[in-house]
C-alpha positions, 0 to 999 in steps of 0.5 A, spaced: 494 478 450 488 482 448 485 489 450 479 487 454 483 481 457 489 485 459 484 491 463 481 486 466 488 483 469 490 490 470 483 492 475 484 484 478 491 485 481 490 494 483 483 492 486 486 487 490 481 481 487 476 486 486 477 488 494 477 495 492 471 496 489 469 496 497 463 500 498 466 503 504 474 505 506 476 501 499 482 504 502 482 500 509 480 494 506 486 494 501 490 496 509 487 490 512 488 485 506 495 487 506 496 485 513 493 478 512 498 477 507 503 480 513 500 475 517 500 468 512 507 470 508 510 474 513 518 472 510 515 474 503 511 481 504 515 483 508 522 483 505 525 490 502 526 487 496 519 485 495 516 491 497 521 495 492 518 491 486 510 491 488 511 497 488 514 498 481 509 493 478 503 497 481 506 503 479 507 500 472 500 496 471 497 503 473 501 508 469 498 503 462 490 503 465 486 508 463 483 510 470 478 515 471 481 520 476 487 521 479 486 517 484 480 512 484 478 509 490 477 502 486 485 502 487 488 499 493 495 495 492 498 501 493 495 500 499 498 493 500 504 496 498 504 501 504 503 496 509 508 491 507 513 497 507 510 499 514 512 492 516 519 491 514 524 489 520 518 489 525 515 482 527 509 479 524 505 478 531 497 480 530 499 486 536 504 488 531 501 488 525 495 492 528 500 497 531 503 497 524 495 498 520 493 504 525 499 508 524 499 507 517 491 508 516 494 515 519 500 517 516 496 515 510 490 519 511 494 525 514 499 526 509 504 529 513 510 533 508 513 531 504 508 526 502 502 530 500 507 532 495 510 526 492 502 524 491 502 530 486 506 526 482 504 524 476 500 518 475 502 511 478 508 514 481 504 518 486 499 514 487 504 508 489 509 513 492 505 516 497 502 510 501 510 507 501 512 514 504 506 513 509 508 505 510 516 508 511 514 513 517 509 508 520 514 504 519 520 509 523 514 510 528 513 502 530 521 502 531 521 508 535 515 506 539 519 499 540 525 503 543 520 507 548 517 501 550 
């Protein structure tokens, strides 16, 4: 596959079809994407299994980019990949994937430890790693707000 056609691939599937290039909260868009994919495929994007290999793939695909910073806004399947881990085991109602989409735009913008460490780590590992990191803990919150209520 040639160079040109290859980065363009690459920026096509990080992008989320180029929905990264959002001009406003790129990264809440990527989140909203990931919940309509929840919501339309919900037995796919939300299986363990899926979730493991998404986030293998973009790791992969980032870490072969030439990308012009840490992390460039541009950049939104981890995004996709934090949702989906937020909703591993949860049902895929629009209530719960809106409960889902809150807390994982929270723990992903908060960063509670150690996930503002596992962001330093090198290239695609952080930029996918944290947001799974902050869909595991949305995810946790979702099952002890389900057990309260």
């Amino acid at each position: 596959m040639a160079p040109n056609l290859a980065s363009k691939i690459s920026r096509f599937f990080v992008s989320c079809g180029y929905l990264g290039y959002s001009p406003l909260v790129p990264g809440t868009v990527g989140s909203a994407f990931g919940c309509a994919l929840l919501f339309l495929f919900p037995a796919v994007f939300a299986h363990p299994v899926f979730v493991i290999l998404l986030a293998l793939l973009a790791t992969f695909v980032i870490n072969r980019m030439e990308l012009p910073d840490k992390d460039p806004h541009f950049v939104v399947i981890d995004e996709v990949a934090g949702m989906c881990a937020t909703m591993v085991g949860q049902p895929a109602t629009g209530l719960a994937l809106l409960k889902g989409f809150i807390l994982f735009r929270l723990f992903d913008i908060l960063k509670p430890f150690p996930i503002r460490r596992i962001e330093q780590l090198p290239k695609g590992w952080g930029i996918v790693a944290d947001d799974v990191a902050a869909g595991i803990y949305a995810n946790v919150a979702l099952l002890i707000l389900g057990r309260l209520w």
